[in-house]
N, C-alpha and C positions, 0 to 999 in steps of 0.2 A: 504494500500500500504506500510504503514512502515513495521507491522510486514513481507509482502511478502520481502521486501529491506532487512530485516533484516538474513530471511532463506537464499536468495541465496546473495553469492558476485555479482553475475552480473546480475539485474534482468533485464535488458534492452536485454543484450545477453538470458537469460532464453526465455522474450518473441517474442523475433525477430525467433526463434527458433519452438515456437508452433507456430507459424502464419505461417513460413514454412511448419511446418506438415500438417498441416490443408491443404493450398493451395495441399500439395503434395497428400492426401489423398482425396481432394475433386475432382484433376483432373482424381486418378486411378478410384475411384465411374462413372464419366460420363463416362469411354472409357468400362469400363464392363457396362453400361446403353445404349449405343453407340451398342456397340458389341450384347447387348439381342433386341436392336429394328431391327436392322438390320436383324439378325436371325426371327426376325418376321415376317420383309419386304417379306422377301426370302421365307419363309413359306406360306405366304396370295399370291404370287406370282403362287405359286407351285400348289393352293387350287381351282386359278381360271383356273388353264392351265386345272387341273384334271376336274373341273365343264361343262368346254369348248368341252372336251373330251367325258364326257356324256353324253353330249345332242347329239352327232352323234355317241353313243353305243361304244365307242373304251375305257371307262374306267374299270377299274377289280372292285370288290367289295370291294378289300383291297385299293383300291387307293380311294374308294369314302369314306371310313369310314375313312381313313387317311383325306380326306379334309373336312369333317364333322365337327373330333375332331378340325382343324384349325379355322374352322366356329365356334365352341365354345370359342374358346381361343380369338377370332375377338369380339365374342361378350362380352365376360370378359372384353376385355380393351374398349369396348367404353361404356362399364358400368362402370369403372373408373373414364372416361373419363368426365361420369356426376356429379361426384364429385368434379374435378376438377375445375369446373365452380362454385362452392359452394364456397361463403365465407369463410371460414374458412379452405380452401383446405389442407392448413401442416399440418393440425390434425385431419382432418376426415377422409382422405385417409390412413395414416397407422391405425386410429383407427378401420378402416371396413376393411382392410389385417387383424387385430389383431382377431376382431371378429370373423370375420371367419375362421379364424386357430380352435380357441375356440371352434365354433359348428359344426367345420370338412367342410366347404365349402371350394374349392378352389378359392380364389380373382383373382389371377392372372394369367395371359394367361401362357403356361407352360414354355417358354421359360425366363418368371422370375425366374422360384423355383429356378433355382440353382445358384441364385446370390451371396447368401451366399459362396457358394463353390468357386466362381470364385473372390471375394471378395479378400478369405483368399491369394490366389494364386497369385503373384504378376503379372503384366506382365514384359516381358524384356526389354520393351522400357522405362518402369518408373525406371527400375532396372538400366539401360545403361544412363539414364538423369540425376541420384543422384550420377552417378562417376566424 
């Protein structure tokens, strides 16, 4: 701690500062976590109307292989989901995302992949809260 006292003149101000960032960046991570389950919701919504649909012949073929692919993505995350329940859950869960990036398997249901992108992108309510 001396030598940290000693780089900055205000290290109290330095840290009151990352523990801001922190909170601020932990709050955009859950509203884009927020934003992708909810797209999920909405999606496994869509999967049972279409299912509902086919059992009295009124689905197309493009609308049953659209809720097939969602039955996939359903079953991706409650195979997560068995993870989850594992001990050691904060590091076996992105260690099995990691994996399987590595041997080309997709982990997660699709409405995850583009978190990264939604990540980088701010939204404008956290932009409108930091003025």
């Amino acid at each position: 701690m001396k030598i940290y006292a000693h780089i900055h003149k205000a290290p109290i101000r330095v840290f009151r500062i990352g523990r801001k960032r922190f909170w601020i960046r932990l709050k955009r991570d859950m509203l884009i976590l927020k934003d992708a389950l909810s797209q999920e919701k909405q999606e496994t919504k869509d999967m049972l109307v279409t299912y509902k649909r086919y059992t009295k012949k009124q689905a197309s073929r493009e609308e049953l292989a659209e809720a097939n692919k969602q039955f996939g993505d359903l079953l991706k995350g409650l195979g997560l989901g068995v993870f989850a329940l594992l001990p050691f859950a904060p590091i076996t869960i992105p260690l099995v995302v990691k994996l399987g990036k590595m041997v080309g398997v997709d982990v997660l249901p699709s409405s995850f992949n583009n978190l990264s992108r939604k990540r980088k992108k701010r939204p404008e309510k956290l932009v409108e809260n930091e003025k």
